[in-house]
N, C-alpha and C positions, 0 to 999 in steps of 0.2 A: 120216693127217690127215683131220679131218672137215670138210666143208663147207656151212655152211648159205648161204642166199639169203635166208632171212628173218633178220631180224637181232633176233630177238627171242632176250630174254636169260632168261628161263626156258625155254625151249624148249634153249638151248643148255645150260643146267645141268643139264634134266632127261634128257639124251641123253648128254652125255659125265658123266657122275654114272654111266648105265647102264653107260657102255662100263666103265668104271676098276672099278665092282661088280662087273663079268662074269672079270675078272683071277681065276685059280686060286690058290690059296696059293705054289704054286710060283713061278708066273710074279711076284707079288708079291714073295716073298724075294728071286728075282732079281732085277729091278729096282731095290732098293731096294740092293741088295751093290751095282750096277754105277753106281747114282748117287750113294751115298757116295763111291765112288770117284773119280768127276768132280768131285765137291763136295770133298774133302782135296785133288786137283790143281789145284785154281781158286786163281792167286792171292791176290786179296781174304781168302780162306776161312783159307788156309795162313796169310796173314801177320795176317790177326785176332786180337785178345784176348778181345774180348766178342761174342759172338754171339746174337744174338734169333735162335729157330727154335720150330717147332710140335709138339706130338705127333698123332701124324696120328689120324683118325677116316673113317670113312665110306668104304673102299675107297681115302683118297689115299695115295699115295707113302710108306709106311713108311720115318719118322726117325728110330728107333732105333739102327737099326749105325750111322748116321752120328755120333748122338749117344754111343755107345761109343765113338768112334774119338776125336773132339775131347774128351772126358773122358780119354782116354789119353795124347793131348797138350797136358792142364791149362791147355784153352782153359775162360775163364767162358761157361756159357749162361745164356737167360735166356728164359723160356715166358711167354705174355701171359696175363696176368690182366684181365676185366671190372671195370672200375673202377666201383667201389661208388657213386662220387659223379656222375662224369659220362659219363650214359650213351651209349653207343654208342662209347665209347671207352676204349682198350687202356690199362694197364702194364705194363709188362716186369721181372719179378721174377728171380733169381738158380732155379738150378737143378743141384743137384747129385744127385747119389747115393745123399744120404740126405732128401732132400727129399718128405717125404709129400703126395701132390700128394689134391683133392678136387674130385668134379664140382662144374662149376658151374651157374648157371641152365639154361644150353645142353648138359648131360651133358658138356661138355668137361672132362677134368681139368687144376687148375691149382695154383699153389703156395699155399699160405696167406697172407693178404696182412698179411707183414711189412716197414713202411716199412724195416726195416734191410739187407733185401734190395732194395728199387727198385732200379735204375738207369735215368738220366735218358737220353731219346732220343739228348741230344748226346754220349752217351758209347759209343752201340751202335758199331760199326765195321761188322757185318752183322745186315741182317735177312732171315733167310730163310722166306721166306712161302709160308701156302699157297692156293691156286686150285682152282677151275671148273676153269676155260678160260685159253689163252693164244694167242697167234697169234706172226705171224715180226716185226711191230712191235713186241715185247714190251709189247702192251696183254694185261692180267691181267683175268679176270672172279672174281671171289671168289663167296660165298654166299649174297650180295644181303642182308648187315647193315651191311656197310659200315665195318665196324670197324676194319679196315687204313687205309681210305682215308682216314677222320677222324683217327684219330691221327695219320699221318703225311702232313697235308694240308700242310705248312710243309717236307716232306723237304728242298729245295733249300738250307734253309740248316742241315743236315746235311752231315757228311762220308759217313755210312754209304751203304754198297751196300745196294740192296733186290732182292735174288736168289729168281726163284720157285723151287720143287721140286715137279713134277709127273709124272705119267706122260707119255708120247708119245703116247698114243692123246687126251692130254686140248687136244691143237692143235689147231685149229681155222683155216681160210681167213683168219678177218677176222672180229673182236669189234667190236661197235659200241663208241664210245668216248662219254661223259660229261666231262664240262667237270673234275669230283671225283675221276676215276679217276687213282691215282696208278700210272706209269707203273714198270716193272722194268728197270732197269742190265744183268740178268744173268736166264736161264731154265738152270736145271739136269735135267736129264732122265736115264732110264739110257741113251738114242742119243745125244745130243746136250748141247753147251755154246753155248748165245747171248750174244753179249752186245751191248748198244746204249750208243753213246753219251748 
């Protein structure tokens, strides 16, 4: 676990960003077998239909096997799309198998944006998202765009679980908090399962 004193939130991203970079291919495959695994034993997960999750980038938490695993058990996923019209904020498109996914502004790849694929927030049951940083409050630092946070600024009057998936080296003591930061139900890691009420 990292700890800072200053609570400055670039400083935290550009430090555990280092840590999670510095992971070998190895230690990455592992991690990512061992928190699939905790992620298919998680309640919420197991008894899900539709699922919002990420394709990872940047050294996070490889969601692949996971997402082989709930494709095996013919859960819907569904990867967020940059919404063309209002910016700084997410859709969450269908995802399968034969889905030709294309960067988008951010080199992220994403689905092609077909209204016939949306599904509407009130119909996710999980979103699992990804982070920075996360602490033992389950307050989530993300990439500082904010695009989780705005689209799911009204979560409460959602059923869905908001579940991070990150590595263990990416905890940190204590994230400072914002008034916008939308809080995690659930933190998935390959050591560990948190959850908050």
């Amino acid at each position: 676990m990292t700890s800072f004193t200053l609570f400055d939130r670039q400083d935290i991203r550009t430090h555990v960003r280092h840590l999670r970079r510095a992971l070998s291919d190895e230690q990455q495959q592992q991690a990512a077998e061992l928190a699939a695994e905790h992620a298919l034993n998680f309640l919420p997960i197991a008894q899900a239909q539709r699922i919002a999750l990420f394709l990872s980038v940047d050294g996070e938490l490889n969601t692949r096997p996971l997402i082989a695993h709930l494709w095996q058990q013919k859960k819907q996923l569904y990867l967020p799309v940059l919404h063309p019209f209002a910016r700084g904020q997410l859709m969450f498109l269908r995802y399968d198998e034969h889905t030709e996914l294309q960067p988008n502004r951010l080199r992220i790849p994403e689905p092609p944006l077909d209204i016939r694929n949306l599904l509407p927030l009130s119909e996710l049951d999980v979103v699992l998202m990804p982070l920075v940083a996360f602490d033992s409050e389950g307050n989530r630092l993300g990439m500082g765009g904010g695009f989780y946070d705005r689209t799911l600024q009204n979560w409460q009057q959602y059923r869905m679980q908001l579940v991070g998936f990150a590595h263990d080296c990416q905890r940190v003591e204590q994230l400072p908090v914002a008034r916008w930061d939308v809080p995690l139900s659930a933190m998935i890691t390959p050591g560990k399962l948190w959850q908050w009420p």
